[in-house]
C-alpha positions in Angstrom: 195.6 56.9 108.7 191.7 58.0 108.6 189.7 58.4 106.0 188.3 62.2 104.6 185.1 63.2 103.2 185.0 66.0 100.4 183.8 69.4 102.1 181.3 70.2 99.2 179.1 67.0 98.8 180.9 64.3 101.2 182.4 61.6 99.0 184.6 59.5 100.7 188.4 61.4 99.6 191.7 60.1 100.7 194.6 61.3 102.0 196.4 61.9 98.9 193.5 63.7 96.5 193.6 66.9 95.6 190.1 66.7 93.7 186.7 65.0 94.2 186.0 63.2 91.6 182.4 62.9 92.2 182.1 67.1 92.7 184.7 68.6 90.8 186.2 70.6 94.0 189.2 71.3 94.7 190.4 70.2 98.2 194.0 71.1 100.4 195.3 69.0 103.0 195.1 70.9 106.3 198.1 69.3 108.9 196.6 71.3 111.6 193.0 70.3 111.3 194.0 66.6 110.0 191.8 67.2 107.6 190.7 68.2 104.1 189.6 71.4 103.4 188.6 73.4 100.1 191.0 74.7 98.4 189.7 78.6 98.2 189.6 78.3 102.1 190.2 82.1 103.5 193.3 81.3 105.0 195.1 78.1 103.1 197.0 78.7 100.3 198.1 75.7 97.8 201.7 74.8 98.7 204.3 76.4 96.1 205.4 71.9 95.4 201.7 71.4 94.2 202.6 71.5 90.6 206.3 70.2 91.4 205.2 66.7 92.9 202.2 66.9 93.3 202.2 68.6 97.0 197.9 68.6 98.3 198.9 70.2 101.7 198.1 73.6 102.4 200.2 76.4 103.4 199.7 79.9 105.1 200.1 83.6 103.7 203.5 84.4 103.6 204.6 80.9 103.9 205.5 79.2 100.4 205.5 76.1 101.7 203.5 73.4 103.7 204.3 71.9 106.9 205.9 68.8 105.3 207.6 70.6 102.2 209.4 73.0 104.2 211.2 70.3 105.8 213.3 69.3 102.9 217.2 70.7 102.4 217.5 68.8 98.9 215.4 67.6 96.2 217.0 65.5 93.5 218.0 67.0 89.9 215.0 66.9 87.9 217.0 67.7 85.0 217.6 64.0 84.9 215.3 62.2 83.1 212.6 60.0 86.1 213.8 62.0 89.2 210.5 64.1 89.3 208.2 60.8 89.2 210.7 59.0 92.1 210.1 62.3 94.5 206.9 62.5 94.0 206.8 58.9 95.1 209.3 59.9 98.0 206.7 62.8 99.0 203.4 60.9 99.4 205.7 58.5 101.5 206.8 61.4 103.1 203.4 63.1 104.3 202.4 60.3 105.7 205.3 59.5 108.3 204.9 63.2 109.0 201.0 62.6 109.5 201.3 59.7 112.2 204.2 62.0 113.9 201.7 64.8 113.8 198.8 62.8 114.9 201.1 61.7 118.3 201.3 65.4 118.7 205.2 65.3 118.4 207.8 68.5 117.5 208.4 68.6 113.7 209.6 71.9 112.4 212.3 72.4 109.9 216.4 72.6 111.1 217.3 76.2 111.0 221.0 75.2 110.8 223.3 72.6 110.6 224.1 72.6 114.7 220.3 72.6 114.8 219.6 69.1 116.4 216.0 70.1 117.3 215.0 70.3 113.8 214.3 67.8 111.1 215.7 68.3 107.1 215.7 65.8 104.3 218.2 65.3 102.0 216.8 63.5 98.8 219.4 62.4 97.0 219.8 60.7 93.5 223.5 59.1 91.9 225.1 60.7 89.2 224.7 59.2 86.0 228.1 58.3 84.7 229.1 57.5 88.3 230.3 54.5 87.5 228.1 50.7 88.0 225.2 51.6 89.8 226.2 55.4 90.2 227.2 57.2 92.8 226.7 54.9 96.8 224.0 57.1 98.6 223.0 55.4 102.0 220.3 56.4 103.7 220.6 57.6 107.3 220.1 60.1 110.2 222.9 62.4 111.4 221.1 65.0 113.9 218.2 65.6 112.3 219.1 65.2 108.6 217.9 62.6 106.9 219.5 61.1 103.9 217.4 58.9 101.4 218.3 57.8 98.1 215.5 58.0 95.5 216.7 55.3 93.5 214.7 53.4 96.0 211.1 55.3 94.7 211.7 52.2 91.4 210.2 49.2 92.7 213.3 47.3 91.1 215.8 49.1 92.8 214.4 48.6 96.0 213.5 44.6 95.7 216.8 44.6 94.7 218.2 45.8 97.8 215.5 43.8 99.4 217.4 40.8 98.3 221.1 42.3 98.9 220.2 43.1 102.5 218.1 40.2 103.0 215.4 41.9 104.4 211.4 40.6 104.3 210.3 44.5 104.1 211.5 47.6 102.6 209.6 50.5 101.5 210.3 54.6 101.5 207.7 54.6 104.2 209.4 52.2 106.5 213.1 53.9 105.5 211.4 57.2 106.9 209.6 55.5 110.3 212.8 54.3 111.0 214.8 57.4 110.4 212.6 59.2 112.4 213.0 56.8 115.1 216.8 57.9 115.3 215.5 61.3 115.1 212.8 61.5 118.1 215.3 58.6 119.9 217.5 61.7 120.5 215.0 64.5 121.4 212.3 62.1 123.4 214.9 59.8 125.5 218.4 60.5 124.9 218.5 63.9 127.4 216.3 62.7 129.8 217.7 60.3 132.3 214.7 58.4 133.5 214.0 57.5 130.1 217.3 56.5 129.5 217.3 54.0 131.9 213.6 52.9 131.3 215.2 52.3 127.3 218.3 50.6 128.2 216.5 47.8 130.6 214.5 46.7 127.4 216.7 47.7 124.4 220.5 47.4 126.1 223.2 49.3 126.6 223.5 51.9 123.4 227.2 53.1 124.0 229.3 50.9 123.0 230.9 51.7 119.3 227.8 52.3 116.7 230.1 52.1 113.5 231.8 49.1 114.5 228.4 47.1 115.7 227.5 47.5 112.3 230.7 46.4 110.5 230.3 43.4 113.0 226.9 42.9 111.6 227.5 43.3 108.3 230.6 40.6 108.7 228.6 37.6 110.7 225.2 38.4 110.5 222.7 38.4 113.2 222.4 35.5 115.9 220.1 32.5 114.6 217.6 33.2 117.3 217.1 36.7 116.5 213.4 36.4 116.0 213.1 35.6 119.8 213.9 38.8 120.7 213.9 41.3 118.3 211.9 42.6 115.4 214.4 42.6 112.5 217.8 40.8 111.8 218.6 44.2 111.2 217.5 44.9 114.8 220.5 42.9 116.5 223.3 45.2 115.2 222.9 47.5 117.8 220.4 49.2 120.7 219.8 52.3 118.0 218.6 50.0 115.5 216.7 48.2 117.9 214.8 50.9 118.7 214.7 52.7 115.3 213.0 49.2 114.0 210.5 49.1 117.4 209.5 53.1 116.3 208.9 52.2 112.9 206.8 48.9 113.6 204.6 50.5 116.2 204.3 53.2 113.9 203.0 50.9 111.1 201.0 49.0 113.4 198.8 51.6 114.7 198.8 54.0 111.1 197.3 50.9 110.2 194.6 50.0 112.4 193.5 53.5 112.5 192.5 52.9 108.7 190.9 49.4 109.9 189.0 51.9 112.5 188.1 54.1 109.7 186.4 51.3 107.5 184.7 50.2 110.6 186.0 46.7 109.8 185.2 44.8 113.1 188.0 42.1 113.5 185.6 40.0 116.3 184.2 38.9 113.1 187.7 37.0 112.5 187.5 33.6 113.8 191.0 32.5 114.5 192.7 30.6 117.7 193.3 32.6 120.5 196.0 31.0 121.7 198.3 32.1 118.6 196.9 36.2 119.1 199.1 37.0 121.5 202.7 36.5 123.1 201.2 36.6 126.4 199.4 40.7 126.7 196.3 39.9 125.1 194.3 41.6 127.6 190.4 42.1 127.4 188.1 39.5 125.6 189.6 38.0 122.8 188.9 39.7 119.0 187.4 42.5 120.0 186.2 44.8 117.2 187.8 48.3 117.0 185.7 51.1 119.2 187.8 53.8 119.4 190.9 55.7 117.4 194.0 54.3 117.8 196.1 57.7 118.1 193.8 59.7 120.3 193.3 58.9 122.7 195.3 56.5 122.8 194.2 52.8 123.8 195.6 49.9 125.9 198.8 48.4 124.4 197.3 44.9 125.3 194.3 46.1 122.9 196.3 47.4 119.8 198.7 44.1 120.1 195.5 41.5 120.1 194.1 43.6 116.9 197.1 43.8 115.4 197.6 40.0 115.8 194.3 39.3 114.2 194.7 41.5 111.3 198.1 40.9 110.5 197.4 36.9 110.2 193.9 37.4 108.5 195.8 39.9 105.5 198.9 37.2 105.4 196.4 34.7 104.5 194.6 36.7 101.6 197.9 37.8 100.5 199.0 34.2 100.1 195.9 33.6 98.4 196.6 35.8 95.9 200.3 34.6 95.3 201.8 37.5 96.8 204.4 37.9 99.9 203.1 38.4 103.4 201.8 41.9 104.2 203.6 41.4 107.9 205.9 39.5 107.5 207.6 39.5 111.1 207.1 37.5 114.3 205.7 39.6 117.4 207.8 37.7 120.7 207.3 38.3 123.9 210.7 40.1 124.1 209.5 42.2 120.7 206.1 43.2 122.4 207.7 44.3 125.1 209.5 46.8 123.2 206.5 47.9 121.2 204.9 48.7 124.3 208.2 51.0 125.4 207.5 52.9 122.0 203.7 53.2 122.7 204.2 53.9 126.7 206.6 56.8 125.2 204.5 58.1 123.1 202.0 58.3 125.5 203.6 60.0 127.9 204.8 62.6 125.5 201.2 63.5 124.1 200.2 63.4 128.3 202.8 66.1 128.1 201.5 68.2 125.3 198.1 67.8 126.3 197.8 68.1 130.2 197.6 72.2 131.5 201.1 72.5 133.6 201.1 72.7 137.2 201.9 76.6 137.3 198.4 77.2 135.1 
């Protein structure tokens, strides 16, 4: 994530305003520019959600919708009292897992049917009240390109509560959509393509035995007591897909984030921890070295993003501890786990090479 400047007098703006406070303007979120725009630019039209949950993207004549609103299938009942105020919290989470996917250059366009496996749809779901204790059981999940997420999850209660019944150290709307996602692109960047297939199962496994009953076996004994030695989640263990829906979403988070420590020009040389505990083994290039480039395009040395990451990740741990609060990363990076980051962000790479590169006929 970057930061934006207003258009009419360049205060510093952020990804979710829709005005400058310091001007007055008005300002729309432009996907295809990345950017913030004002909002009587010839072209952009305010996106028909904007007074519904508070949508700042733009749209196009003709089109009632913005690039990430047209995406949904189903929005809760906002007949029932709170479900307006949990999607809007589901949205802003929304926009920006559809901003990194986006900024990688990768397809996102709406399903135009249910056989439509190239397409992406969101179900936002919420239990019926009178459903009995706790309401109607909505899990959240991926089935070809629709993903399921239950808004109960947009109270903070609700989801520490799960937090706890899943033992998990992390859970957010954000992460739930990274990691959806990552089924999602798992079947449209490697599941067709044979070379990538193989490249996936020599670092994740072998991905065909039974799904359904990894998970029950999961669920049942829990995940192997050296876990963290090799994967980035207990969660992780059940199963290849989960593997590398948990990789997606970290390397996702990982780099969102240092793109923002790009944007504050917050040098992490100036960080003076011990190099020996930066790294699993890929530190690569002198040790803390302060952020010189965007970490999404082009994109940068895996060996380079990992040693940041490293840095930052212990330097905010400590000041979070400080403070009395949980860790803000609260996962060990392995040697094993590195090595499937770097899958993810070799991947990616070559799938923006892709998009990017003229094609041989031109």
């Amino acid at each position: 994530m970057k930061l934006f400047s207003c258009p009419n007098c360049g205060n510093r703006l952020y990804f979710e305003n829709a005005q400058c406070l310091a001007c007055g303007s008005h300002v729309l979120y432009d996907a295809d520019a990345a950017d913030l725009r004002l909002a009587d630019t010839p072209g952009l039209f305010q996106c028909a959600n904007a007074a519904e949950c508070g949508c700042n993207w733009a749209t196009v004549e003709g089109e009632p919708f913005c690039r990430a609103c047209t995406l949904n299938k189903t929005i809760p009942d906002l007949s029932i009292d709170g479900n307006r105020a949990r999607w809007t919290r589901v949205e802003a989470a929304k926009k920006r897992a559809i901003y990194s996917l986006l900024a990688y250059d990768l397809p996102v366009r709406p399903k135009q049917s249910a056989d439509d496996e190239a397409g992406i749809a969101f179900d936002f779901l919420a239990p019926e009240t009178g459903a009995g204790p706790g309401g109607e059981h909505i899990l959240t999940g991926h089935d070809r390109g629709l993903i399921t997420l239950n808004v109960a999850e947009a109270d903070s209660a609700e989801r520490e509560k799960m937090r706890v019944q899943m033992g998990e150290s992390y859970r957010t709307l954000l992460g739930h959509f990274r990691h959806e996602l990552g089924h999602f692109y798992w079947d449209r960047l490697i599941r067709d393509d044979a070379e990538r297939l193989a490249g996936f199962r020599s670092v994740f496994g072998d991905e065909t035995p039974d799904y359904e009953e990894a998970l029950r076996r999961h669920y049942a004994e829990g995940a192997p007591a050296d876990w963290e030695q090799r994967h980035i989640s207990a969660y992780a263990t059940s199963h290849p897909w989960e593997d590398w829906a948990e990789s997606w979403a970290h390397y996702i988070h990982i780099t969102d984030t240092l793109e923002m420590v790009y944007a504050l020009n917050l040098g992490l040389g100036q960080l003076d921890t011990d190099p020996n505990a930066l790294s699993p083994g890929d530190t690569g290039g002198p040790p803390h070295t302060a952020p010189a480039e965007p970490l999404v395009r082009p994109l940068v040395p895996f060996s380079v993003i990992l040693e940041r990451w490293m840095v930052l990740s212990e330097a905010s741990n400590s000041i979070n501890r400080c403070m009395g609060l949980p860790d803000l990363y609260p996962f060990v990076i392995s040697e094993v786990t590195a090595g499937k980051l770097r899958f993810v962000h070799e991947l990616l790479g070559g799938a923006l090479d892709a998009r990017t590169q003229p094609s041989a006929a031109a």
